[in-house]
C-alpha positions in Angstrom: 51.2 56.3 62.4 48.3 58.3 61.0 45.7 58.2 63.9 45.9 57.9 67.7 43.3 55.7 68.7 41.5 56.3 71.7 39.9 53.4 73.3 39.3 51.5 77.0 38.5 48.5 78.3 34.7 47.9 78.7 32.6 44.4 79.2 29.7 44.1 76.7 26.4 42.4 77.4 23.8 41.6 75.2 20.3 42.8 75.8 18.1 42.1 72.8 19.3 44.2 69.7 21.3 46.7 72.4 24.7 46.8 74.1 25.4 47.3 77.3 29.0 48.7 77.9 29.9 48.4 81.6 33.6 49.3 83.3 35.0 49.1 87.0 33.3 52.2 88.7 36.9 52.3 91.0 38.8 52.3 88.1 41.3 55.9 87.8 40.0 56.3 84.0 37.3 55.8 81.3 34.5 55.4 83.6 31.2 57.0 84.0 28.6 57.3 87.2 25.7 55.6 84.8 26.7 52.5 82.5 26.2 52.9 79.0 23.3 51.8 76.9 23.8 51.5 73.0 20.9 50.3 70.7 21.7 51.9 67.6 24.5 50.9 65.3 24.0 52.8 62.0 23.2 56.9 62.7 23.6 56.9 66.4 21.7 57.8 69.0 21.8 60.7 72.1 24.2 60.1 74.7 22.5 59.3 78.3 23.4 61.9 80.6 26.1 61.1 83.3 27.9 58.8 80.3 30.8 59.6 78.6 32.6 61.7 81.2 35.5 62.7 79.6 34.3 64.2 76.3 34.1 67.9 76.4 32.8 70.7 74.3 35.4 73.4 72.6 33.1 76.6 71.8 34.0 80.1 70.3 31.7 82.9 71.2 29.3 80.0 72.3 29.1 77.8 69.7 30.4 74.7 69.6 33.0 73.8 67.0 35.0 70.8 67.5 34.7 68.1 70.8 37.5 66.8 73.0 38.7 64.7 76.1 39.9 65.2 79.6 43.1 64.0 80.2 43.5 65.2 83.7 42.5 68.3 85.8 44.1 71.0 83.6 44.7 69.1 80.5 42.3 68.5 77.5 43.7 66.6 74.0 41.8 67.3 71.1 42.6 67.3 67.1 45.1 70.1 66.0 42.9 70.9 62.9 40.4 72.5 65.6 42.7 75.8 65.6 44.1 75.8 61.9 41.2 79.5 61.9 41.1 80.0 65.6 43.9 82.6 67.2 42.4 84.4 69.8 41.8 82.1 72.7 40.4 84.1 74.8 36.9 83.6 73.0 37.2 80.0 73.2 35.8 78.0 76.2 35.4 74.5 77.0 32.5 72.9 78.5 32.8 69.8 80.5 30.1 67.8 82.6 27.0 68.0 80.5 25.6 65.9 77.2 24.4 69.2 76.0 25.3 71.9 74.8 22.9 74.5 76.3 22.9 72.2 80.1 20.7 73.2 82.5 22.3 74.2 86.4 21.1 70.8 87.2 23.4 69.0 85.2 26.7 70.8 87.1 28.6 71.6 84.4 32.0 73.3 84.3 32.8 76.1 82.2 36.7 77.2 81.9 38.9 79.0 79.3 42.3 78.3 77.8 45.8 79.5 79.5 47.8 77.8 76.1 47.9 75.0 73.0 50.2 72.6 72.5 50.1 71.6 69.2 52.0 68.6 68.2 55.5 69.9 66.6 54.8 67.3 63.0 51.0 68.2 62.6 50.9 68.3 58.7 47.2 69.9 58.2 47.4 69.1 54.3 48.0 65.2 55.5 46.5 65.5 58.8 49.1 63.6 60.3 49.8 64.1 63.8 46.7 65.9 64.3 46.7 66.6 67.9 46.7 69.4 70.3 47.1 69.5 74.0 44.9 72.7 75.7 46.4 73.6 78.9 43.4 75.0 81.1 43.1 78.5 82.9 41.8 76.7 85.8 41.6 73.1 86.8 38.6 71.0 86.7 37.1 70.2 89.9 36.9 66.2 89.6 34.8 65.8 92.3 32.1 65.6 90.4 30.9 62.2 89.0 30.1 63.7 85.6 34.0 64.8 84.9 36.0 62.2 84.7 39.5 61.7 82.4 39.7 59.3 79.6 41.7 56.2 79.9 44.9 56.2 77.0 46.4 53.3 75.7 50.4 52.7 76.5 52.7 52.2 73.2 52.3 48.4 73.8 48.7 48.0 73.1 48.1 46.6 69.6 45.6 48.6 66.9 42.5 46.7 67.7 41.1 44.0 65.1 38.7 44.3 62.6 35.9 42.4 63.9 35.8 44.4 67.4 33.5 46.6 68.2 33.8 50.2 68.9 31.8 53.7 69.9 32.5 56.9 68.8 31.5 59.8 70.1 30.4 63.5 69.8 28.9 66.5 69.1 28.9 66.3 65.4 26.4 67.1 62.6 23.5 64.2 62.2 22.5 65.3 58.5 24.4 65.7 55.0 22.0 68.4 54.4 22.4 70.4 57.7 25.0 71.5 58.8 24.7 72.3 62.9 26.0 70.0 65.7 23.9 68.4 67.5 22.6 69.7 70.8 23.0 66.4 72.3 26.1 64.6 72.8 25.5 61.6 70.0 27.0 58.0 70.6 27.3 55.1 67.8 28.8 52.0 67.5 31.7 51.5 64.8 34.5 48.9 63.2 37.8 49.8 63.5 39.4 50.7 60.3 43.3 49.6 59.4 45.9 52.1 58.6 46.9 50.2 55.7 43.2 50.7 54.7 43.1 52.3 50.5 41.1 55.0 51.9 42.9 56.1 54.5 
């Protein structure tokens, strides 16, 4: 299977042209201290602060290259094609707790660097196959904090979701063709789902 997807169980409510995507604040996974508030569909829009818990920030000397999610205290999975040019670890960092990528005290984010990489054994970064990588941490994340929590997987019998659901994506990626930079806001959009059997795939 080409692509692992990432997704968790939300409730959507209408309001107007937006969406409102709410989950069980006990739950173990997936959730976030604020509920999440989309209105935009095409482009995206910033990410509120205090949503989307689990995504972190991978940066070498400082600048962000590639995003990522918590998995538990000392474990972050991201895509394997984040290291195909990056061998010395110890100028990589990750940044967890903050929508931004310069946060302010206020926001209590968490800084920590990398003790190893797991990539997967059958990455092909021609293909992009197997494109994952597990990042064991130097030091655990304190999860104390509402702003750090893991992201919720799916178990091997969850079926690829349909065409006609909805889904969000996000990140810190690049919000013009022209322009190169990621954003300095965490950016969140709504999406289809696209099957693997999909011609452009």
């Amino acid at each position: 299977m080409r692509f692992l997807i990432f997704f968790f169980i939300v409730f959507i409510c209408k309001k107007g042209n937006a969406s409102l995507y709410q989950c069980n604040e006990n739950a173990a996974c997936g959730c976030s201290i604020k509920f999440t508030l989309i209105s935009r569909i095409i482009g995206g829009e910033n990410a509120v602060e205090q949503t989307w818990s689990w995504a972190v920030s991978l940066r070498s000397t400082q600048e962000h290259f590639c995003g990522g999610s918590i998995l538990s205290p000392s474990f972050i999975i991201t895509a394997a094609h984040c290291f195909n040019d990056k061998t010395d670890l110890k100028s990589i960092t990750i940044l967890a707790g903050s929508v931004n990528l310069k946060p302010s005290s206020k926001d209590s984010p968490q800084i920590r660097s990398i003790a190893r990489i797991y990539k997967h054994p059958n990455y092909n970064p021609i293909t992009y196959e197997n494109d994952l990588t597990l990042i064991h941490l130097s030091t655990p994340l304190d999860m104390g904090h509402g702003n750090i929590k893991p992201i919720c997987l799916p178990s091997g019998t969850v079926p690829q979701p349909s065409n006609n659901i909805s889904m969000v994506a996000v990140g810190w990626g690049t919000t013009s063709t022209s322009i190169v930079v990621a954003s300095p806001t965490l950016q969140q959009v709504t999406v289809k789902p696209i099957a693997s059997t999909y011609s452009g795939c």
